[in-house]
N, C-alpha and C positions, 0 to 999 in steps of 0.2 A: 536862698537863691531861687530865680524865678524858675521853673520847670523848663519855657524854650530856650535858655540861654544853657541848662545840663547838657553835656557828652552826650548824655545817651538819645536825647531828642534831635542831636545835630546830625549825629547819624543813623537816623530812622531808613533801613531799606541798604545799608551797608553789612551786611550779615552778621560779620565778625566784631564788629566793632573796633576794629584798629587793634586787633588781635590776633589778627594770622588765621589764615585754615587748618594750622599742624593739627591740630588736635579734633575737627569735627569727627565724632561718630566711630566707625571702623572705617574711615577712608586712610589709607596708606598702609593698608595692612600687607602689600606686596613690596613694598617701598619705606619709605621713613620708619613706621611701625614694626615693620618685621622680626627687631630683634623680641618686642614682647609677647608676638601674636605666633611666635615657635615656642618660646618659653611656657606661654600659660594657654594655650590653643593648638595644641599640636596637630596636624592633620586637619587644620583647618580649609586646608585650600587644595585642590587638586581629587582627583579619584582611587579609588582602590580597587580593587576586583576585575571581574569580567561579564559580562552582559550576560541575562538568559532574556532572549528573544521572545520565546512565547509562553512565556507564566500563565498560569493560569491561579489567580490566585481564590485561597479562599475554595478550595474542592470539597471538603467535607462540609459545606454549609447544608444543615439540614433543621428547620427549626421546626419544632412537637409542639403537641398540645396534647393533652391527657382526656381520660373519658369522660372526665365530670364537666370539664367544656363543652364536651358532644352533647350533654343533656339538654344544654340550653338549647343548642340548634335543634335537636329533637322534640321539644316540648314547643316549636313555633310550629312545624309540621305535624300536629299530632293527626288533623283529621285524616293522610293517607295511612293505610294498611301497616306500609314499609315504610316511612320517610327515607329519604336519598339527601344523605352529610358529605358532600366537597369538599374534603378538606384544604385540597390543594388551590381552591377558588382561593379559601380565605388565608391564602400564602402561606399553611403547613404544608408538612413534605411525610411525615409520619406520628402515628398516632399511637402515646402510651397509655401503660392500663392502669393509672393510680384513679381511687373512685369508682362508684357504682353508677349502672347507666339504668333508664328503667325498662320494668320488665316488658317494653314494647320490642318486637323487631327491629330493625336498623340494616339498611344499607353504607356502608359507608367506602368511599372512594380517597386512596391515599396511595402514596410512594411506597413507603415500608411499613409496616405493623410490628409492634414487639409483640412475641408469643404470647405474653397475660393479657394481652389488649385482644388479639385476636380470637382465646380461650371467653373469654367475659362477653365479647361482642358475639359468637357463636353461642354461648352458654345462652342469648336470651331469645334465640333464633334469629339471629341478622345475620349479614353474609360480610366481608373484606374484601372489597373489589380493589386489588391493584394496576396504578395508573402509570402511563411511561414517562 
């Protein structure tokens, strides 16, 4: 049979093709469909609970970076005295103490410090300057 004279070419831009809408998609799911979309969807439709207005979510977002990271930043500034490490520029909040840093001084500016971090960074004479 020639392809314009098939069904499906006669009704190009008919959606259903002489088949109904019952069945597109999840349409009728408040409606015709209902009995399946309680049975295998339960709580599909409508809300639960009750509002918290001002969430803040996400409070203990704090992301580290360790001391063997610091050396790189250290080792671009080598020719001051003290180099001065931001940590917080480069979107850390606290700095841990896995890794050795070397035996230069160091300034370094952060949120929090864990106590090995701040022991190791003192141990080579730098200082822990906390930022707000």
């Amino acid at each position: 049979m020639l392809s314009r004279l098939r069904k499906t070419w006669k009704l190009r831009g008919h959606m259903s093709h002489g088949h109904g809408r019952i069945r597109c998609g999840n349409a009728g799911g408040m409606h015709h469909h209902r009995i399946s979309f309680d049975k295998y969807h339960p709580g599909y439709f409508g809300k639960v609970g009750m509002r918290h207005y001002h969430l803040k979510r996400n409070q203990s977002f704090c992301p580290t970076v360790n001391l063997d990271k610091l050396r790189v930043n250290a080792a671009k500034n080598k020719t001051e005295a003290a180099p001065i490490i931001d940590v917080v520029r480069s979107n850390y909040y606290k700095v841990l103490g896995k890794g050795k840093l070397l035996k230069q001084p160091v300034i370094v500016k952060a949120k929090f410090f864990s106590r090995i971090a701040e022991e190791k960074i003192k141990g080579v004479g730098g200082t822990c300057v906390l930022v707000a």
